[in-house]
C-alpha positions as CSV (number, residue, x, y, z in Angstrom):
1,X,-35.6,28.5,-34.6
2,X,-39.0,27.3,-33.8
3,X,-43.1,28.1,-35.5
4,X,-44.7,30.3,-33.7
5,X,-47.3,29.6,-31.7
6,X,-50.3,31.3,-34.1
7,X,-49.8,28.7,-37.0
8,X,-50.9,24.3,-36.5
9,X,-50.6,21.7,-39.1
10,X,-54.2,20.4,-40.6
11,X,-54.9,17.3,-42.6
12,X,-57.6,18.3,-45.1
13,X,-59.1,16.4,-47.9
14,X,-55.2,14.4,-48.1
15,X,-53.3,17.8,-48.1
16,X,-51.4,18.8,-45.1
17,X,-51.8,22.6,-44.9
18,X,-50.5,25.8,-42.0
19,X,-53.2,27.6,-40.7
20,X,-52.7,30.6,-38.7
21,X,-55.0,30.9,-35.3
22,X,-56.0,33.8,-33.5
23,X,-53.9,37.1,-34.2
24,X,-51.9,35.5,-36.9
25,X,-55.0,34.3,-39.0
26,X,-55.7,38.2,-39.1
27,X,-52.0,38.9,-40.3
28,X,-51.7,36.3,-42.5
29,X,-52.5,36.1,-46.0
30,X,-52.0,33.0,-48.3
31,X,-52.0,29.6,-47.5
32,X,-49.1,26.8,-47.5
33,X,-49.4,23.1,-48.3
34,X,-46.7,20.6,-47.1
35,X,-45.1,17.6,-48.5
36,X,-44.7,15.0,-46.2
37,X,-40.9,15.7,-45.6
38,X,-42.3,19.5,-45.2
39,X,-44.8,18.1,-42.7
40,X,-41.8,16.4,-40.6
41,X,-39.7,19.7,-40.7
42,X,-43.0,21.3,-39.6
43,X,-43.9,19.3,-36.4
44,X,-39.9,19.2,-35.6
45,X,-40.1,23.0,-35.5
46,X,-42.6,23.0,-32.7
47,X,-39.6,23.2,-30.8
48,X,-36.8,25.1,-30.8
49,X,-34.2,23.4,-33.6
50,X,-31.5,24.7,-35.5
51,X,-30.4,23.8,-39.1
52,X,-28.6,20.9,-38.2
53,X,-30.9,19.0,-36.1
54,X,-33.2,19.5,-39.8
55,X,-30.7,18.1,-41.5
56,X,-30.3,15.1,-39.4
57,X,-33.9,14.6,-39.7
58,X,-33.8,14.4,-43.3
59,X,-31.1,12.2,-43.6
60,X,-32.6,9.8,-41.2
61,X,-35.6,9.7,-42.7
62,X,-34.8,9.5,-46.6
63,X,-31.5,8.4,-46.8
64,X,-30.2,11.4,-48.6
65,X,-26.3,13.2,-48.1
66,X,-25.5,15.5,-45.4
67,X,-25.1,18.3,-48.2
68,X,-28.7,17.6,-50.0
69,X,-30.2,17.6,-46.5
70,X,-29.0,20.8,-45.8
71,X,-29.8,22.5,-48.6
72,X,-33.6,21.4,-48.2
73,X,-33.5,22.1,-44.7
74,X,-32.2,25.6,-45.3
75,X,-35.0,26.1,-48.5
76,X,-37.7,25.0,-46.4
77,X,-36.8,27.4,-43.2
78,X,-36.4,30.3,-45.6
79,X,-39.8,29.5,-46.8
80,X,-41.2,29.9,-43.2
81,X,-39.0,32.8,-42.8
82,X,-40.1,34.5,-45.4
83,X,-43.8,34.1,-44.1
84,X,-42.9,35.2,-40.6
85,X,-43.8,31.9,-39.7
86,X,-40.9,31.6,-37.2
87,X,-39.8,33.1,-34.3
């Protein structure tokens, strides 16, 4: 899975926030603010990654289980999912 290419990561006013661009700005309605683990799922995603190289990720990071990583790795791509943030 990977984010499409209509939708970047901004820094404003200490918020990290997904904008769409172009034809997805037109589509898109709402707005979604990241943590900063979100934010590192986020840029990872700008290639193609599956669930486990998420997980890995998080548990590299933040020092957490295998099966807590997961779980938030799978919460945060249904998220995007959901959005039709992903391709």
């Amino acid at each position: 899975m990977k984010v499409k290419s209509g939708f970047v990561l901004k820094h404003v006013a200490s918020k990290h926030i997904v904008v769409p661009v172009g034809e997805e700005a037109v589509n898109f309605s709402g707005l979604i603010t990241l943590n900063e683990s979100g934010v590192l799922l986020f840029e990872a995603m700008k290639k193609h990654v599956d669930i486990e190289d998420l997980m890995i990720i998080l548990v590299d990071k933040y020092d957490v289980d295998n099966k807590t990583a997961r779980q938030d790795a799978e919460a945060f791509v249904n998220i995007l999912k959901s959005k039709s943030i992903l391709e």
